[in-house]
Backbone as CSV, one residue per row, in Angstrom:
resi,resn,N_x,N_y,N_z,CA_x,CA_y,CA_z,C_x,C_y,C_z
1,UNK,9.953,0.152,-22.309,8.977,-0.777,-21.745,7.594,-0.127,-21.736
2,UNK,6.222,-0.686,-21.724,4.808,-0.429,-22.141,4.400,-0.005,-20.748
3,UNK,3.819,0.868,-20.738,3.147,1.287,-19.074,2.397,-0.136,-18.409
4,UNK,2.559,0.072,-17.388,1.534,-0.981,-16.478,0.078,-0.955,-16.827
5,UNK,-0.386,-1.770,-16.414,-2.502,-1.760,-16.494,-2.273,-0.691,-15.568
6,UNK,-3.341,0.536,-15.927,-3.232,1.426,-14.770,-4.328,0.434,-13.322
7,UNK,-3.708,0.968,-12.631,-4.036,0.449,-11.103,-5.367,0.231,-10.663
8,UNK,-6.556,1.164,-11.546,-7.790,0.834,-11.100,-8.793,0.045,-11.443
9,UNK,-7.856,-0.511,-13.366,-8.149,-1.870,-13.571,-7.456,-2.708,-12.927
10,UNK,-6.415,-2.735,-13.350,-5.681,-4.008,-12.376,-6.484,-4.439,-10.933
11,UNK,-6.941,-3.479,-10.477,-7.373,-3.477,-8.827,-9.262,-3.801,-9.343
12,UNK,-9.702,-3.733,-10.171,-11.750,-3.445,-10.569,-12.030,-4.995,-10.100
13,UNK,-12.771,-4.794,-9.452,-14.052,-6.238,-8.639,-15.232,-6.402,-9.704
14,UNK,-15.529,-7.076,-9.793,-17.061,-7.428,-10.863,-17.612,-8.303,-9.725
15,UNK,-18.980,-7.681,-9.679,-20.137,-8.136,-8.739,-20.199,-9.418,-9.357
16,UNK,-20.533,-10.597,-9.290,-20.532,-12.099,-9.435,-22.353,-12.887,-9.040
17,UNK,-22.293,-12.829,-7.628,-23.509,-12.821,-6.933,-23.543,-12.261,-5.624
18,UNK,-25.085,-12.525,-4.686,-24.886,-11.908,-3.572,-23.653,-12.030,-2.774
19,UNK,-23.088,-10.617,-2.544,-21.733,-11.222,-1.402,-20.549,-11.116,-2.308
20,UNK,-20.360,-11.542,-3.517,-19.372,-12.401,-4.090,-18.822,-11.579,-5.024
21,UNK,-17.455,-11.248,-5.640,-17.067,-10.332,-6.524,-15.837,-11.333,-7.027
22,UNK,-15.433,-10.892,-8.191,-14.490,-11.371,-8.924,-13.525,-10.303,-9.018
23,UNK,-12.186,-10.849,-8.868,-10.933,-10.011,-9.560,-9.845,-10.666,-10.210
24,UNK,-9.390,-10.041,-11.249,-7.885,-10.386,-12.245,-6.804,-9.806,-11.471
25,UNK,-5.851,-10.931,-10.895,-4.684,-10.334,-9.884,-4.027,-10.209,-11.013
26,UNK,-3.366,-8.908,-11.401,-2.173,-8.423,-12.434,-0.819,-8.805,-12.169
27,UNK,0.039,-9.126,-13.183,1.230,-9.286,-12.807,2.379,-7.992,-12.810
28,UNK,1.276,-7.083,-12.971,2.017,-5.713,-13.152,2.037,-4.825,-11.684
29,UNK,1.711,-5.719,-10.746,1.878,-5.008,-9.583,2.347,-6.170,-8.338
30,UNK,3.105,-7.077,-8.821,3.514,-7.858,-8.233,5.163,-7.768,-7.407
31,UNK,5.721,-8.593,-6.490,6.689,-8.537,-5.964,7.450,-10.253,-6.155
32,UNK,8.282,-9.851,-7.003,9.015,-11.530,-6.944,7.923,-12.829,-7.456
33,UNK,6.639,-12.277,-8.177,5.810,-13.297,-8.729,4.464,-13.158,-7.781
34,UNK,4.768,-12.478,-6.539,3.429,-12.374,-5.384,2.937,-10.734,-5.623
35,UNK,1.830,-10.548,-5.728,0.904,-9.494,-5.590,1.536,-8.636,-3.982
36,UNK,1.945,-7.483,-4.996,1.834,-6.178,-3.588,1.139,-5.730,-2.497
37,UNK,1.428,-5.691,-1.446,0.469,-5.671,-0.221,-0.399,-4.823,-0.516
38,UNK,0.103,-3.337,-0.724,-0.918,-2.302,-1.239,-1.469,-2.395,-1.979
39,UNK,-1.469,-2.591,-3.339,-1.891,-3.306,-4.642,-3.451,-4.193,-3.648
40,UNK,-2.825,-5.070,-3.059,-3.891,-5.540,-2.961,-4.654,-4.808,-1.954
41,UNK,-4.331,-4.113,-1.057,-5.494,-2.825,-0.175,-6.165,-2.456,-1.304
42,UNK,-6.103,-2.599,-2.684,-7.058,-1.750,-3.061,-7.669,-2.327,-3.502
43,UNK,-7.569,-3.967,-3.900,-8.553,-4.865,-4.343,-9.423,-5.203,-2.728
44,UNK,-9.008,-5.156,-1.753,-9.910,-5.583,-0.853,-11.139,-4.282,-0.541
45,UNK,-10.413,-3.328,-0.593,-11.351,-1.541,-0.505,-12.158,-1.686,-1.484
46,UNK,-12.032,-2.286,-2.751,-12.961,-2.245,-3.972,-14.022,-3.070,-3.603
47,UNK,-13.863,-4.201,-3.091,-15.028,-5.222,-3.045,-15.552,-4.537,-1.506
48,UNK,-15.253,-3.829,-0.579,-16.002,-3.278,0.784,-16.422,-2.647,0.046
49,UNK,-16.197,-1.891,-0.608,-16.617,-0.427,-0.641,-17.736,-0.368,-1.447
50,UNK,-17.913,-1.867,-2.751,-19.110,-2.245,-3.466,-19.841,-3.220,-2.491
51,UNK,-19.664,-3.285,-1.766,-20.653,-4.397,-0.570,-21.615,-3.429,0.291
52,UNK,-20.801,-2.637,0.667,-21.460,-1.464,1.167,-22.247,-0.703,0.552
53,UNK,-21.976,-0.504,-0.603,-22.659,0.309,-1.698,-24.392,-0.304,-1.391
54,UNK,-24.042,-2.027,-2.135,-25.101,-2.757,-2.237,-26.094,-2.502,-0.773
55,UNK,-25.515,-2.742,0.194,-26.473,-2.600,1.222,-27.039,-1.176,1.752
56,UNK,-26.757,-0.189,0.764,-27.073,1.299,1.427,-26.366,2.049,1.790
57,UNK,-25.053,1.870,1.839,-24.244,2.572,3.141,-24.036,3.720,1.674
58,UNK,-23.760,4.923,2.326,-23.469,6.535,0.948,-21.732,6.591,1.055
59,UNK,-21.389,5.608,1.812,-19.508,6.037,2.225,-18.777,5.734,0.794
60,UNK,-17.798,6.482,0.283,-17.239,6.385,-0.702,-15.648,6.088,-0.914
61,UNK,-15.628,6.242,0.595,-14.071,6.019,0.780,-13.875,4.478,1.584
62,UNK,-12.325,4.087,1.834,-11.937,2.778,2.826,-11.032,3.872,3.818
63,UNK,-11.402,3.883,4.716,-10.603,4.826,5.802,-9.931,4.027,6.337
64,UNK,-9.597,2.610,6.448,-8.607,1.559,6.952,-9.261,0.486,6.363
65,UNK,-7.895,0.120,5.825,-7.984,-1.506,5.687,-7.340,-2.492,6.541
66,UNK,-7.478,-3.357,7.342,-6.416,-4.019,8.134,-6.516,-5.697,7.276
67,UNK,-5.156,-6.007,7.053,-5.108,-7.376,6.119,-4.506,-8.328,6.777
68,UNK,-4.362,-9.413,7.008,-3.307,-10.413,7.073,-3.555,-11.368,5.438
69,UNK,-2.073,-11.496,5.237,-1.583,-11.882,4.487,-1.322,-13.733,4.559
70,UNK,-2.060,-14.255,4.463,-2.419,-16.082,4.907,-1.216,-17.084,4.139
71,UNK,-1.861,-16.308,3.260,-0.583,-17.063,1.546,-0.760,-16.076,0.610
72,UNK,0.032,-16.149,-0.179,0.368,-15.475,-1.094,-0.319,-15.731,-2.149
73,UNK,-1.624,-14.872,-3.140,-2.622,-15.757,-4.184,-1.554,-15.752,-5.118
74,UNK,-2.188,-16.267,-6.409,-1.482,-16.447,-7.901,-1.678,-15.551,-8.355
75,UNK,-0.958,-15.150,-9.420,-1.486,-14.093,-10.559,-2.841,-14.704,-11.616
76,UNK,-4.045,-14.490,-11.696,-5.056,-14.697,-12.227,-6.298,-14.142,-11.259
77,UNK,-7.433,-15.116,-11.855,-8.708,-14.944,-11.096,-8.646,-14.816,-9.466
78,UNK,-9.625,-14.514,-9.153,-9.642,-14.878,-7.223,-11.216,-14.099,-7.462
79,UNK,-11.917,-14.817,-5.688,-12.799,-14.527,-5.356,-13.124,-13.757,-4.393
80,UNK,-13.815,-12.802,-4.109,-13.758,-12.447,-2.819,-15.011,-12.230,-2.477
81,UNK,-15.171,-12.838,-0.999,-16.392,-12.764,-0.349,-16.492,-11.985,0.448
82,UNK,-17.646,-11.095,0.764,-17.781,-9.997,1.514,-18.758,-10.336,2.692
83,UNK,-18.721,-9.547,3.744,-19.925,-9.738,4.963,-19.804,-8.250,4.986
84,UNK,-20.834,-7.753,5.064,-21.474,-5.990,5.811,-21.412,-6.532,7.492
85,UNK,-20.675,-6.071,8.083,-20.989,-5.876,9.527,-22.113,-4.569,10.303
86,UNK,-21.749,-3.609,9.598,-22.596,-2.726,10.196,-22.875,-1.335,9.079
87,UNK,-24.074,-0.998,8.689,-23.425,0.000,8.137,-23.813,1.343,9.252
88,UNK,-23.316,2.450,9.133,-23.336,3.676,10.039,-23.689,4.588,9.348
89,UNK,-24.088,5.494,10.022,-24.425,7.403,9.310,-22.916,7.868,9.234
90,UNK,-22.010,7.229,10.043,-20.421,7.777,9.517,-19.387,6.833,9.614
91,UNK,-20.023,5.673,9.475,-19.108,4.637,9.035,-19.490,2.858,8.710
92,UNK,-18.946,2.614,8.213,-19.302,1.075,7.695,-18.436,0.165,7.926
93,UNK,-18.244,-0.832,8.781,-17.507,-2.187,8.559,-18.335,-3.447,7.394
94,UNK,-16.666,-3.447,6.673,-17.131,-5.141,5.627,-15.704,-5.922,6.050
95,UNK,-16.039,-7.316,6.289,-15.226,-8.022,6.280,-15.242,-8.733,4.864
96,UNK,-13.646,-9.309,4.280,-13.547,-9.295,2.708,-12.877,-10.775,2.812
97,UNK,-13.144,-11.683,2.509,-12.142,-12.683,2.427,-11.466,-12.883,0.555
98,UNK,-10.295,-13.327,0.509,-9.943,-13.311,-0.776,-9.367,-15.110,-1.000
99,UNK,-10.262,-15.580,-2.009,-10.038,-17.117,-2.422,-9.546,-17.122,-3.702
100,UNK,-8.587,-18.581,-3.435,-8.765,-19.162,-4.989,-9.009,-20.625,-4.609
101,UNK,-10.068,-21.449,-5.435,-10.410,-22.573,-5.341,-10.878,-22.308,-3.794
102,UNK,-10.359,-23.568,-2.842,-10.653,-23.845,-1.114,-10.476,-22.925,-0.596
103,UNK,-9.612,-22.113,-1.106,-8.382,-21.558,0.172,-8.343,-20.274,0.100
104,UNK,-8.268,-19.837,1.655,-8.482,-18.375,1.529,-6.830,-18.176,1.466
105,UNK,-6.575,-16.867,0.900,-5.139,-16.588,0.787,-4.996,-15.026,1.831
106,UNK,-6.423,-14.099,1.928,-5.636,-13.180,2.175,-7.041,-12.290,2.962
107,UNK,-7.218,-11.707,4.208,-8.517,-11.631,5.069,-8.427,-9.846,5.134
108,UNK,-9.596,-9.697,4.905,-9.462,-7.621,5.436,-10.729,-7.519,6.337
109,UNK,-10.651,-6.277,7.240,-11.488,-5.726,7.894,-11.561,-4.463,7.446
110,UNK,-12.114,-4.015,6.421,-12.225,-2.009,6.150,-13.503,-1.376,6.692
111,UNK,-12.608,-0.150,6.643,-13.778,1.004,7.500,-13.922,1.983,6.814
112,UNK,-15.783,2.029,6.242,-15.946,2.333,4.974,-16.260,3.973,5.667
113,UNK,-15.944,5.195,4.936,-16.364,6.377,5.162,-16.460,7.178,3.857
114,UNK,-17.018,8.466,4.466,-16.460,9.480,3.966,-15.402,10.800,4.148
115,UNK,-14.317,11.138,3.219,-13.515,11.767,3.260,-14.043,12.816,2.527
116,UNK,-13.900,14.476,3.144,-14.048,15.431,2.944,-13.146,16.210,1.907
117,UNK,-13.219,16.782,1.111,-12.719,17.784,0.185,-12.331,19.261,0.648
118,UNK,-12.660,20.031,1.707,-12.696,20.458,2.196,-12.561,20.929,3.781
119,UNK,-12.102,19.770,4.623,-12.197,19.673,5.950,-11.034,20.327,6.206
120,UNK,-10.689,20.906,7.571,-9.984,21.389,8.307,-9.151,20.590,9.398
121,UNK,-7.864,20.671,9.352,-6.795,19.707,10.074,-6.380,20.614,11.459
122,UNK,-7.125,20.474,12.678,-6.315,21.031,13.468,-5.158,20.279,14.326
123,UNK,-4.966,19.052,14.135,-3.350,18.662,14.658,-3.078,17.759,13.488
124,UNK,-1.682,17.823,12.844,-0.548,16.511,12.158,0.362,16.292,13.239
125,UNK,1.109,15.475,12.683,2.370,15.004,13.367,3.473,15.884,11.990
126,UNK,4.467,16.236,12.295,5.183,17.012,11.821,5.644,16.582,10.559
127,UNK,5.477,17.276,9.141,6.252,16.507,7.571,7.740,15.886,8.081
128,UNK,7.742,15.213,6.477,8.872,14.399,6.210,10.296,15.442,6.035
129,UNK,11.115,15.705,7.126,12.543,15.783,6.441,12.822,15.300,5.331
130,UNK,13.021,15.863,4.073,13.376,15.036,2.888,13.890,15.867,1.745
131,UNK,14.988,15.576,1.027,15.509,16.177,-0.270,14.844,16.882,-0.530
132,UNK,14.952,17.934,-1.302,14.354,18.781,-2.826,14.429,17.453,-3.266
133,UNK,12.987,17.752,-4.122,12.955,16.169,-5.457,14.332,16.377,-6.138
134,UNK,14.691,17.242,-6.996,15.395,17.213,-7.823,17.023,17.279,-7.148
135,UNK,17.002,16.651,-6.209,17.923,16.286,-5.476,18.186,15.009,-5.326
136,UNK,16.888,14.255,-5.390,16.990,12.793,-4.795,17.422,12.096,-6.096
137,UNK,17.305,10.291,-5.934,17.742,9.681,-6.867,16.562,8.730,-7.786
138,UNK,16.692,8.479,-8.768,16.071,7.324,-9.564,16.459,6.210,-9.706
139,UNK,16.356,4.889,-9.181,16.984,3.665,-9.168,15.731,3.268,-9.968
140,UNK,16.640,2.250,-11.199,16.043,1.643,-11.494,14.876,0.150,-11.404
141,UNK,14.214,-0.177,-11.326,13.078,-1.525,-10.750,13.859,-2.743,-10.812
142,UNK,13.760,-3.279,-9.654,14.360,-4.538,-9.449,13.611,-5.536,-10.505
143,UNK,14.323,-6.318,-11.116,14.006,-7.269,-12.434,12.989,-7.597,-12.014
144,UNK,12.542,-8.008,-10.739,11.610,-9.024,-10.167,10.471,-8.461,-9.522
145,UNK,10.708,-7.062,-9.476,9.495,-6.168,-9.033,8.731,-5.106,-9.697
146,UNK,7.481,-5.749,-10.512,6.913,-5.109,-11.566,6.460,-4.165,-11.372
147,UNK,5.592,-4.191,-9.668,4.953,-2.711,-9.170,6.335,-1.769,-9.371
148,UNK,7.028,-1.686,-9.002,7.966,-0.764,-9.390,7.938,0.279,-10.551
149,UNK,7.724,-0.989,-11.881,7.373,0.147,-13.051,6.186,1.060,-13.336
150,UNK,5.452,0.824,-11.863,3.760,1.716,-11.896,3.851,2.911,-10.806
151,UNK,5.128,2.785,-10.281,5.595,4.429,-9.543,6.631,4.762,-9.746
152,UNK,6.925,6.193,-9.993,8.014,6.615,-9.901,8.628,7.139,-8.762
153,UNK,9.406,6.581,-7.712,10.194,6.748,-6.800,11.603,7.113,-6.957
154,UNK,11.306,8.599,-6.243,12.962,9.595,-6.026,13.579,9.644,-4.452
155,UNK,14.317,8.541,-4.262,14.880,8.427,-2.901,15.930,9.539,-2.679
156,UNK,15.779,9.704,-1.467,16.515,10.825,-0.423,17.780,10.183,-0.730
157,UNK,19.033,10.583,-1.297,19.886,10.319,-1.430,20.892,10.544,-0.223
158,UNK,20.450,11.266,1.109,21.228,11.566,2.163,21.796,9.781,3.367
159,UNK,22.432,10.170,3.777,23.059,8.701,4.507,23.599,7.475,3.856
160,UNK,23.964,6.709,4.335,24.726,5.047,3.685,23.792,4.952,2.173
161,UNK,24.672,4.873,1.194,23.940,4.095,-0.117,23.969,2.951,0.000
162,UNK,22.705,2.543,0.406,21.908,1.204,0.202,22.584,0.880,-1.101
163,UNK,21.881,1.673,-1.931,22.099,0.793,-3.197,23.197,0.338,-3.655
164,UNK,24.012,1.007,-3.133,25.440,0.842,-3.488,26.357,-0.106,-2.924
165,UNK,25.192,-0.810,-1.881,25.848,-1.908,-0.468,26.244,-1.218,0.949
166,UNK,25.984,-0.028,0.500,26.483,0.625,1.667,25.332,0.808,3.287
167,UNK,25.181,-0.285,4.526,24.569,0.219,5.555,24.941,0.907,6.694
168,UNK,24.195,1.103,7.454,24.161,1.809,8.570,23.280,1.191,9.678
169,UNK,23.007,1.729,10.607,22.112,1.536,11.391,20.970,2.074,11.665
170,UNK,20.380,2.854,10.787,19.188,3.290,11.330,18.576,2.996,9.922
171,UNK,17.023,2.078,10.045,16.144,1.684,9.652,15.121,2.553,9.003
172,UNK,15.246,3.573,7.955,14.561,4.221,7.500,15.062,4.576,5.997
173,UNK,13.422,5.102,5.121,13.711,5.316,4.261,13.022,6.534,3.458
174,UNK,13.100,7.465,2.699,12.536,8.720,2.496,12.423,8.450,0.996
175,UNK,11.570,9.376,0.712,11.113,8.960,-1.162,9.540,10.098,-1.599
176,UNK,10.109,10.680,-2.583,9.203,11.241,-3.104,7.932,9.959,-4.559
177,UNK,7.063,10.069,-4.639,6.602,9.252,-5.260,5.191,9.701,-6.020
178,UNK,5.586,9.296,-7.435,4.372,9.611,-8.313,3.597,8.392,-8.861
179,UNK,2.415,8.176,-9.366,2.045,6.725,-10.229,2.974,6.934,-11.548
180,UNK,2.660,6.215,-11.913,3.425,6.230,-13.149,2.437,4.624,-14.053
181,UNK,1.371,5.058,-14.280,0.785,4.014,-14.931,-0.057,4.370,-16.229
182,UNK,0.085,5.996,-16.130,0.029,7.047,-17.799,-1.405,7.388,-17.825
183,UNK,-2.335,7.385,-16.544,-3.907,7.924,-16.556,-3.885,7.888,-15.464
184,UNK,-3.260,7.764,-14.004,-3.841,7.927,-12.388,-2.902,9.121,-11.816
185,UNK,-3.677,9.968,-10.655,-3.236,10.935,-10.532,-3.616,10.070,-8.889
186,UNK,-2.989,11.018,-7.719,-3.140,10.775,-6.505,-4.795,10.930,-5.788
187,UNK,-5.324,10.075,-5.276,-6.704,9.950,-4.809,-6.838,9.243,-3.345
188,UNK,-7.915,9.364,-2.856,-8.317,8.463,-1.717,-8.399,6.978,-1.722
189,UNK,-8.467,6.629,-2.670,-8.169,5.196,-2.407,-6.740,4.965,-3.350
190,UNK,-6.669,5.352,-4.371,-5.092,4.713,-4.913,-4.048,5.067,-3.721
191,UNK,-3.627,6.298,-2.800,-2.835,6.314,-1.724,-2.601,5.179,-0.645
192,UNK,-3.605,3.597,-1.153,-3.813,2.960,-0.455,-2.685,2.048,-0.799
193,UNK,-2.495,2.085,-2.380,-0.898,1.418,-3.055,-0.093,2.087,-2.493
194,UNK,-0.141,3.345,-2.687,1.323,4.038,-1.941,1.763,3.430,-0.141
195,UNK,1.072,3.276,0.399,1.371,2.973,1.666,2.162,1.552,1.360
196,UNK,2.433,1.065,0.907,2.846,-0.024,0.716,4.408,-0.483,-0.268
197,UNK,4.490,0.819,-1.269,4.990,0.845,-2.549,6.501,1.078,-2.030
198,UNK,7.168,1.484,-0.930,8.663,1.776,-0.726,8.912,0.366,-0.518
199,UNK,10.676,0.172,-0.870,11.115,-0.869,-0.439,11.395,-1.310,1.323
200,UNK,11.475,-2.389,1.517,11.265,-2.323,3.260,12.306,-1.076,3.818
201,UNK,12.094,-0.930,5.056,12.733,0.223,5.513,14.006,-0.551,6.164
202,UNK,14.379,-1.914,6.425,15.589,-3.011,6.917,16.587,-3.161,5.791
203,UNK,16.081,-2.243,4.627,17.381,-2.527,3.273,18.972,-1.823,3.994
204,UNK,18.167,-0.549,4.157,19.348,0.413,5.259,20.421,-0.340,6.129
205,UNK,19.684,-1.375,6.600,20.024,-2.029,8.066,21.076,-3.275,7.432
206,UNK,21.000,-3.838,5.834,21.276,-4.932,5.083,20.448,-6.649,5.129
207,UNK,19.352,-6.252,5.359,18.294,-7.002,4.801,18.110,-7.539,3.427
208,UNK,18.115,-8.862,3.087,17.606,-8.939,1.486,16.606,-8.558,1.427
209,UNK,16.105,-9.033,-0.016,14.791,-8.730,-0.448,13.720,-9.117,-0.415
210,UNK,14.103,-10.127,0.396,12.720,-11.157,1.333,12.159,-10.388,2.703
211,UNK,11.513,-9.670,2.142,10.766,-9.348,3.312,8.814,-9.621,2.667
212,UNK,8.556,-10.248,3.415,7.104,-10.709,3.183,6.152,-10.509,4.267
213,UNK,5.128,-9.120,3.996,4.034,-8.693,4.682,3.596,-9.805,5.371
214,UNK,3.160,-9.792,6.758,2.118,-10.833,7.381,1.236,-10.240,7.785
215,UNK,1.158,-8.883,8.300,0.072,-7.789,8.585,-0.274,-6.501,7.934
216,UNK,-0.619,-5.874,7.599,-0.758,-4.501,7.122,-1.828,-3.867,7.198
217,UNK,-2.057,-2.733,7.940,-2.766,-1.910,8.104,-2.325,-0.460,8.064
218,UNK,-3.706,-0.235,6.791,-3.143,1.030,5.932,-4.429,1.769,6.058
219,UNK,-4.019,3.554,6.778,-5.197,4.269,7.357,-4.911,5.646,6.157
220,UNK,-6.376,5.661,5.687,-6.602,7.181,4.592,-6.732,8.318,5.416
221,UNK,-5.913,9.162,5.947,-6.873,10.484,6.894,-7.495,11.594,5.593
222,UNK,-6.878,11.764,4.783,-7.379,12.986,3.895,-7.381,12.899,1.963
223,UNK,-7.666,13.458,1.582,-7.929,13.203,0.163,-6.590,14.174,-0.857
224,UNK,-5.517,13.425,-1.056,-4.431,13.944,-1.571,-4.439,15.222,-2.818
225,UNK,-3.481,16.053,-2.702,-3.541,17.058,-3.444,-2.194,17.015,-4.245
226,UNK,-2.600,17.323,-5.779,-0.667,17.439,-6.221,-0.601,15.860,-6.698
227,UNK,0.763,15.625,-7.538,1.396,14.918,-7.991,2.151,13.764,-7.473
228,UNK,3.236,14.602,-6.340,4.077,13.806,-5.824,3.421,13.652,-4.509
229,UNK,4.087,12.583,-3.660,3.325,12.516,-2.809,5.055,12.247,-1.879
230,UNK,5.090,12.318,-0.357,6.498,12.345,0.385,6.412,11.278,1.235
231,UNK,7.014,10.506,0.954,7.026,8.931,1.987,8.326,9.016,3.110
232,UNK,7.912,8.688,4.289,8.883,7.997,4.994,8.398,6.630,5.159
233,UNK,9.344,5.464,5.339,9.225,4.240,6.414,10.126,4.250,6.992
234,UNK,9.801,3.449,8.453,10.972,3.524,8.953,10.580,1.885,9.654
235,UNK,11.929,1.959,10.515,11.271,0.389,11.610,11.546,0.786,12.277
236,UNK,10.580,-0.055,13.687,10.511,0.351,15.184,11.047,-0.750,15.840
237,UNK,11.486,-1.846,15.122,12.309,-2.878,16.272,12.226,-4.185,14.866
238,UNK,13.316,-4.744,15.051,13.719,-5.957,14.525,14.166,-6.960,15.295
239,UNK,13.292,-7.972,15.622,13.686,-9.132,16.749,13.307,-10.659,15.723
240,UNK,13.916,-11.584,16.619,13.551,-12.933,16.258,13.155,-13.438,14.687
241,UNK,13.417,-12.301,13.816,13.527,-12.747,11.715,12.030,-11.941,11.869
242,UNK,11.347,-10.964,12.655,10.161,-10.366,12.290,10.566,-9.134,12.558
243,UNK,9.691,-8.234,11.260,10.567,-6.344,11.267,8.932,-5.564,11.766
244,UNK,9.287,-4.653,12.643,8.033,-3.970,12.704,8.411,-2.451,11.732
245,UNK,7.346,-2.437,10.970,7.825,-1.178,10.519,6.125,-0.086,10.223
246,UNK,6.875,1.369,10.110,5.551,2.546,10.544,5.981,2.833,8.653
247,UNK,4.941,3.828,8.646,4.948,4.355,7.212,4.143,5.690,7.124
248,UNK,4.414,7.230,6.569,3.398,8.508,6.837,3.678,8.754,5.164
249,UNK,2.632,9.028,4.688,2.485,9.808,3.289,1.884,11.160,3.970
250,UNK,2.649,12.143,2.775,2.391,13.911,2.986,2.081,13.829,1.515
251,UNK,1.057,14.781,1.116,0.766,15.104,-0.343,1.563,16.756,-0.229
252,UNK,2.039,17.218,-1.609,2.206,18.566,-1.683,2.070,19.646,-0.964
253,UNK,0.742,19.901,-0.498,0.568,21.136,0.551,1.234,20.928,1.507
254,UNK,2.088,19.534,1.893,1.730,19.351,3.452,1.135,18.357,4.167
255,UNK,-0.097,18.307,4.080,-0.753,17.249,4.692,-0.685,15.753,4.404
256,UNK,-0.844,15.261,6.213,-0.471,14.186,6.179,-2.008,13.108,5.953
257,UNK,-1.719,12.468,4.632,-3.197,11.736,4.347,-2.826,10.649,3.944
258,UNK,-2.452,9.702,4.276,-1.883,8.345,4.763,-1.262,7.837,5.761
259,UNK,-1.551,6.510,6.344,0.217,6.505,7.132,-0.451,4.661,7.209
260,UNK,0.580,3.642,7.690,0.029,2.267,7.569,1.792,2.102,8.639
261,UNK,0.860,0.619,9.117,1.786,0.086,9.972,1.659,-1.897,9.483
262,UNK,3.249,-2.107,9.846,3.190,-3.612,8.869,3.935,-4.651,10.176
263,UNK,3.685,-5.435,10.026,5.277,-6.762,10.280,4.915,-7.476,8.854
264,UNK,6.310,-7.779,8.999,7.043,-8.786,8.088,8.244,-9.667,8.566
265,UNK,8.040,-10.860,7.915,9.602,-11.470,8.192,10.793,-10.708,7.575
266,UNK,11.907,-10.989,7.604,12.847,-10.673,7.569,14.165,-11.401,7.625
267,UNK,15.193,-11.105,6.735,16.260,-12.356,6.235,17.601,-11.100,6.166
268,UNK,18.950,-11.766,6.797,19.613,-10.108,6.775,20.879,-10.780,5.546
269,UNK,21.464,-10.264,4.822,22.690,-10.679,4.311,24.245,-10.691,5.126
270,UNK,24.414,-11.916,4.988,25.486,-12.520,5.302,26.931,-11.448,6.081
271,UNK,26.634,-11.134,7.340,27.717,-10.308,7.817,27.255,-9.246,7.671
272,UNK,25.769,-9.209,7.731,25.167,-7.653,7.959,24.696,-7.596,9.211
C-alpha cells in the first residue's frame, strides 16, 4: 500500500481572506469515513497559529487545543474562521470555527505559545510502564481506519488480548508509536495527532468501535525528542454510553510532552 499524504499537508490552511483559511480534509487520516480527532487538532492549530501570526503575536507553537466535535465534516474542502482573542508577550488565544456550507461542524479554543528547545523540567508525573518495543505487537489497520496507515503502533502485549476478544477490566492501553507517513519525524505540533491516534482505551473493557470524540483537549508541554514516542490511555469512569478517558505521551529521553483528555460515547458488545 502507498504511504499516506504526509500529515502536514493533509493538515496545511491557505489564507483565503481576512479571518478566513481554507483546508482539504484527507481521507488518509480518517476513522470509519470521519476525520481523526487529532488529525484535526492540527488543522485547527494551523489556522490559530496563522491568525496569530497575521496579527503579530511571535508564538510558534498551540500549547492547547480544546475542541468539541458538533458533527462530523466530510472528506473535502472546509472553512475555517478565526477570531484573535488576545495576543500576549507569552501567550495568545484564537478561537477557530470549522464550516462546510451553513454549518459549523467542529469549534477550538488554542493557546498559542512558545515552546523551548532547551528548558528545564523540574516536576513530571512518572513514565509509562511499558514493553521493550521489540517486545510489543503490530496489529494490523482496521479496514476502516486509514489514520492507522500514517502511524506505526507497537502495543504492550501484557494483559487480556483485546485483539484476540479477550477482556478484562481495567480500561487501559500502552503503545509505542512512530509516524509513518515517509517525511515526518516527531515535533510540537504533529504530537498533537498522536494524542489522539490510540484506539479507545474501553476496547480492553469490550467496547466496539464506535466510540466518537465529543470533547478533546490536547495539551503540548515540551518539544519531542527521538522517533518513538510512549503512549498510555486509559479511562477514568464509564457511565450512562459516555467514556471519560486521560492520555500522557513520553518521547525517548523520558519526558513527558503531551497528554489530552476526551469524552466520547460509547457502545459495549453484546455480553461484554
Amino acid at each position: 500500500m502507498s504511504l499516506p499524504l504526509p500529515l502536514f499537508e493533509a493538515a496545511a490552511v491557505e489564507p483565503m481572506d481576512e479571518h478566513r483559511y481554507r483546508v482539504d480534509i484527507a481521507d488518509d487520516y480518517t476513522v470509519f469515513g470521519n476525520p481523526n480527532g487529532g488529525y484535526m487538532q492540527c488543522v485547527m492549530a494551523n489556522a490559530a497559529i496563522a491568525a496569530a501570526s497575521d496579527e503579530g503575536a511571535p508564538h510558534l507553537h498551540a500549547l492547547a487545543v480544546s475542541t468539541n466535535f458538533i458533527k462530523a465534516p466530510s472528506v473535502g474542502p472546509a472553512m475555517l474562521s478565526t477570531r484573535v482573542r488576545r495576543i500576549g508577550r507569552n501567550a495568545s488565544f484564537v478561537a477557530v470555527a470549522l464550516t462546510q456550507g451553513d454549518d459549523v461542524f467542529t469549534e477550538s479554543v488554542v493557546t498559542v505559545g512558545s515552546l523551548s528547545e532547551t528548558s528545564q523540567v523540574k516536576y513530571q508525573s512518572s513514565s509509562i510502564d511499558i514493553a521493550p518495543l521489540e517486545e510489543c505487537i503490530s496489529l494490523p489497520p482496521h479496514e476502516g481506519m486509514t489514520m492507522h496507515h500514517a502511524i506505526d503502533l507497537r502495543w504492550d502485549p501484557r494483559g487480556p488480548k483485546w485483539w484476540e476478544g479477550e477482556f478484562g477490566d481495567v480500561g487501559e492501553l500502552k503503545a509505542w508509536a512512530r509516524l509513518n507517513d515517509g517525511v515526518s519525524v516527531w515535533d510540537a505540533w504533529n504530537v498533537l495527532f498522536a494524542s489522539d491516534a490510540m484506539l479507545p482505551a474501553t476496547v480492553p473493557l469490550g467496547s466496539t468501535g464506535w466510540v466518537p470524540t465529543l470533547q478533546l483537549t490536547s495539551t503540548v508541554h515540551r518539544i519531542p525528542s527521538g522517533t518513538w514516542l510512549r503512549i498510555r490511555q486509559w479511562v477514568t469512569v464509564v457511565a450512562d454510553g459516555i467514556t471519560h478517558e486521560q492520555c500522557e505521551l513520553f518521547d525517548e529521553s523520558g519526558e513527558l510532552v503531551a497528554s489530552a483528555t476526551q469524552i466520547a460515547l460509547v457502545r459495549f458488545q453484546q455480553g461484554s
